[in-house]
C-alpha positions in Angstrom: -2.8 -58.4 36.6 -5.7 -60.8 36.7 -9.3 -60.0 37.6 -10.8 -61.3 41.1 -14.3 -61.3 42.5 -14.9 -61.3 45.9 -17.8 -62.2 47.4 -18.3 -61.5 50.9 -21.0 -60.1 52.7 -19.0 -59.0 56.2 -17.8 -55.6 54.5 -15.0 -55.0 56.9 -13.4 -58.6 55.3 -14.4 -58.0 52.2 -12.8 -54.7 51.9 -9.1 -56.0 54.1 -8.9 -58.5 51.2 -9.5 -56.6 48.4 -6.9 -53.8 49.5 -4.4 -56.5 49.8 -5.3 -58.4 46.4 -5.0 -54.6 44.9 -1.7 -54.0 46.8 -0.5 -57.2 45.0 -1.7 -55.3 41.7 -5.0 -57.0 40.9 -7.8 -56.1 39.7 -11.0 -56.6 42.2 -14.2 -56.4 41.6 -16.2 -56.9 45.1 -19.8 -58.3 45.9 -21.5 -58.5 49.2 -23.8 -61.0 48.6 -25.0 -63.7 46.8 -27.4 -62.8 44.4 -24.9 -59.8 43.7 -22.5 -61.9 42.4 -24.8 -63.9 40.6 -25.5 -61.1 38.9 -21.7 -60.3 38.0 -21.2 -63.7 37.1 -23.6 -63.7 34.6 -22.9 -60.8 32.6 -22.3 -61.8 28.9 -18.6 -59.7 29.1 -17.1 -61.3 32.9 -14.6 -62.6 32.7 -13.2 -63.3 36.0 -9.3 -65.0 36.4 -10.1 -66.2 40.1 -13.3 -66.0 42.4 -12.6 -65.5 46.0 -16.3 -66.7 47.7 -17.6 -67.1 51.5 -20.3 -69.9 52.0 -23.2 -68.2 53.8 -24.0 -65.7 51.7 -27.7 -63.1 51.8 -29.4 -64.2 48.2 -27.4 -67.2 47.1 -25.0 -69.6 49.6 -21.5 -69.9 48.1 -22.0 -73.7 47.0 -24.8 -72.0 44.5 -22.3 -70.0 43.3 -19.7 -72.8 42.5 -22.2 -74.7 41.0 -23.4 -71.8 38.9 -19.5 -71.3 38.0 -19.1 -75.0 36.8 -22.3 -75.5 35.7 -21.4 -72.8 33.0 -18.5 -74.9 32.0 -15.8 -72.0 33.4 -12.3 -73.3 34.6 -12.0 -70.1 36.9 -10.2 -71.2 40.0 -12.8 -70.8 42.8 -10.9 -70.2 46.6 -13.9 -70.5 49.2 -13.5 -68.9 52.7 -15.4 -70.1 55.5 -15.8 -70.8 59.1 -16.5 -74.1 58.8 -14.0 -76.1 59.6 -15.0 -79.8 58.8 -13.1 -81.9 56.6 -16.4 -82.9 55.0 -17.0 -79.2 54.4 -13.9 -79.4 52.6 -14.5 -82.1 50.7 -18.4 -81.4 49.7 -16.7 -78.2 48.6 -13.7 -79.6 46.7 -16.8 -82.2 45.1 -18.6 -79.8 43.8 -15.7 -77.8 42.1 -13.8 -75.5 44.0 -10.3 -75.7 43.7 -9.1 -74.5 47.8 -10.2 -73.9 51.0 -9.5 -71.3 53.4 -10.9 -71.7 56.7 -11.8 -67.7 58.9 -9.9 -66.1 60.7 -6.9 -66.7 57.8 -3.9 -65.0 57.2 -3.6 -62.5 54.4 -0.3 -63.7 53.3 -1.6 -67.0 53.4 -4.4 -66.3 51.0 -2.7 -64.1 48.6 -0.1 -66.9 48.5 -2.9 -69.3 47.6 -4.3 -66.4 45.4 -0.7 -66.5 43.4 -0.3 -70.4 42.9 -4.3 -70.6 41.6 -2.7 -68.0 39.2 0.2 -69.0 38.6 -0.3 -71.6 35.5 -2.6 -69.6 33.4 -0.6 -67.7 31.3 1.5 -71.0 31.0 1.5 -72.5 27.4 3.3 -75.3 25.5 4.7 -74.5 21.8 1.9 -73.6 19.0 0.8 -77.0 17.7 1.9 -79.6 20.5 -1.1 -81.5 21.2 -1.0 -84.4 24.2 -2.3 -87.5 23.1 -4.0 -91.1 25.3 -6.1 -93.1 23.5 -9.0 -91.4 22.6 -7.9 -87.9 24.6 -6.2 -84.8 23.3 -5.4 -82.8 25.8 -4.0 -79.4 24.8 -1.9 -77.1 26.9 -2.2 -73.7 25.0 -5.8 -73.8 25.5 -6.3 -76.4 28.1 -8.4 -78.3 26.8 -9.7 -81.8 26.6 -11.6 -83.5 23.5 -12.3 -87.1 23.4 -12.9 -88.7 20.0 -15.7 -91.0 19.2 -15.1 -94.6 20.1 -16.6 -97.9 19.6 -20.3 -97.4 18.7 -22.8 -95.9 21.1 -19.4 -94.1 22.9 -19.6 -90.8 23.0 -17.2 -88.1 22.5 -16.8 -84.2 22.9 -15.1 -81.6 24.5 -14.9 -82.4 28.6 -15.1 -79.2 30.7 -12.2 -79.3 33.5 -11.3 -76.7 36.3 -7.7 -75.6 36.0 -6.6 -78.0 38.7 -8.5 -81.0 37.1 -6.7 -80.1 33.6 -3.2 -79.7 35.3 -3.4 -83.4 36.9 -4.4 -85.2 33.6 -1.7 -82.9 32.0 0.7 -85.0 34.5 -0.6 -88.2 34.0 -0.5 -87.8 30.2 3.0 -86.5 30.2 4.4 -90.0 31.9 1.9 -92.2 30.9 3.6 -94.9 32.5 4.4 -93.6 35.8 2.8 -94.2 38.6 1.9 -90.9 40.4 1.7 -90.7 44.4 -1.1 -88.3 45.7 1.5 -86.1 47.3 3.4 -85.3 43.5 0.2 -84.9 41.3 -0.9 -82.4 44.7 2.8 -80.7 43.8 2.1 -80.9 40.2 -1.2 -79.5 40.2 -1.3 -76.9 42.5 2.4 -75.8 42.5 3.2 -75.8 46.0 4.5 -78.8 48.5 1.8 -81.1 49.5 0.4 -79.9 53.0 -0.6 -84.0 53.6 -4.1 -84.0 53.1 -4.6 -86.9 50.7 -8.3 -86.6 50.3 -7.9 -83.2 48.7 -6.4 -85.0 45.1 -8.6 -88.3 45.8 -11.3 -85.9 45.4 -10.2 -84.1 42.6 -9.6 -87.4 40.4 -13.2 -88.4 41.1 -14.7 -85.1 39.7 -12.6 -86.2 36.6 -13.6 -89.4 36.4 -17.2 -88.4 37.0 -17.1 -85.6 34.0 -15.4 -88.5 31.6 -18.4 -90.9 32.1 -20.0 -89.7 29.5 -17.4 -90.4 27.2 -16.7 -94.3 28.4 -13.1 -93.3 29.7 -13.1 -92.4 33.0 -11.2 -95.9 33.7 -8.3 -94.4 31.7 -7.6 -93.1 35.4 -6.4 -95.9 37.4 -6.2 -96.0 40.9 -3.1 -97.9 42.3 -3.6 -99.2 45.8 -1.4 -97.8 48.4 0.4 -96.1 45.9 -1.3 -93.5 43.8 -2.3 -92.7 40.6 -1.7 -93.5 36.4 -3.2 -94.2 33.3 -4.3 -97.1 32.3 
């Protein structure tokens, strides 16, 4: 059972997706606007698995939200539903942290199906003590984390803050470090499910990670092979 907030102002919605998200035995909590959730995302004992958001939102518009959600350093898949149906919509969306886009009216199936494969990797763990090592990285799969030791002078290190998605591509590229990976198999590797042919969707992904590894002088451990993909450098 995981816990799921869903923040939607349009009631009848709202309530429709949280009867199905409780069919598929879930706990929901919902919240029908903005500053509401706000309010639930800050309390010092939430502890959401997934947060199921619309974009225009009474109080606070669901981009405040994903920020808020990031900005706290949380790796809580974030699902945004919307009726805006730009591809730039998606990807200032997918920039700024959230991990899929739903575009009104949707399915029900289709979104507790996206609902699942957000899910599906968190209770995932490698054995106790197995640590995933790239130059300065250590990625660990238990925790999923990242920490980059200290480099040359005046390079930083520290613990990186990813989103679950983020976390599951370096997990691939670290895993074959030698491989070159095409968009369409990290997609498959990350989210769990076949690529749907949107390439921009892992392009923008990889540049969040890069962007969050600045700080540490290693976001060129990512390398970006033309016209083929992705590995580490």
């Amino acid at each position: 059972m995981a816990r799921v907030l869903v923040i939607e102002d349009d009631a009848a919605i709202n309530d429709v997706v949280a009867t199905r998200l409780a069919r598929d035995g879930h706990a929901v909590t919902q919240a029908f606007s903005g500053s509401e959730a706000r309010l639930l995302l800050g309390e010092k004992d939430a502890a959401f698995d997934l947060v199921i958001s619309d974009l225009m939102l009474p109080g606070a518009t669901g981009e405040e939200l994903v920020g808020l959600i990031r900005g706290q350093g949380a790796s809580t898949p974030v699902i945004v539903i919307s009726a805006r149906t730009t591809a730039a919509d998606r990807v200032d969306l997918l920039r700024l942290g959230a991990d899929d886009y739903l575009t009104k009216p949707f399915d029900l199936d289709e979104l507790a199906a996206r609902v699942e494969v957000q899910l599906r990797h968190r209770g995932d763990a490698a054995p106790a003590g197995e640590a995933l090592r790239w130059r300065r990285w250590a990625l660990d799969p238990e925790a999923r984390t990242l920490v980059v030791a200290p480099g040359e002078p005046g390079e930083k290190g520290g613990a990186v803050s990813l989103t679950k998605i983020e976390f599951n591509i370096l997990e691939a590229l670290v895993r074959r470090p030698n491989r070159v990976f095409s968009k369409s198999e990290l997609f498959e590797l990350a989210w769990g499910e076949p690529f749907a042919g949107d390439d921009s969707t892992v392009a923008v992904h990889v540049s969040n990670i890069r962007a969050k590894l600045r700080e540490t002088d290693t976001d060129d451990y990512v390398k970006t092979v033309w016209g083929m993909g992705f590995k580490l450098a």
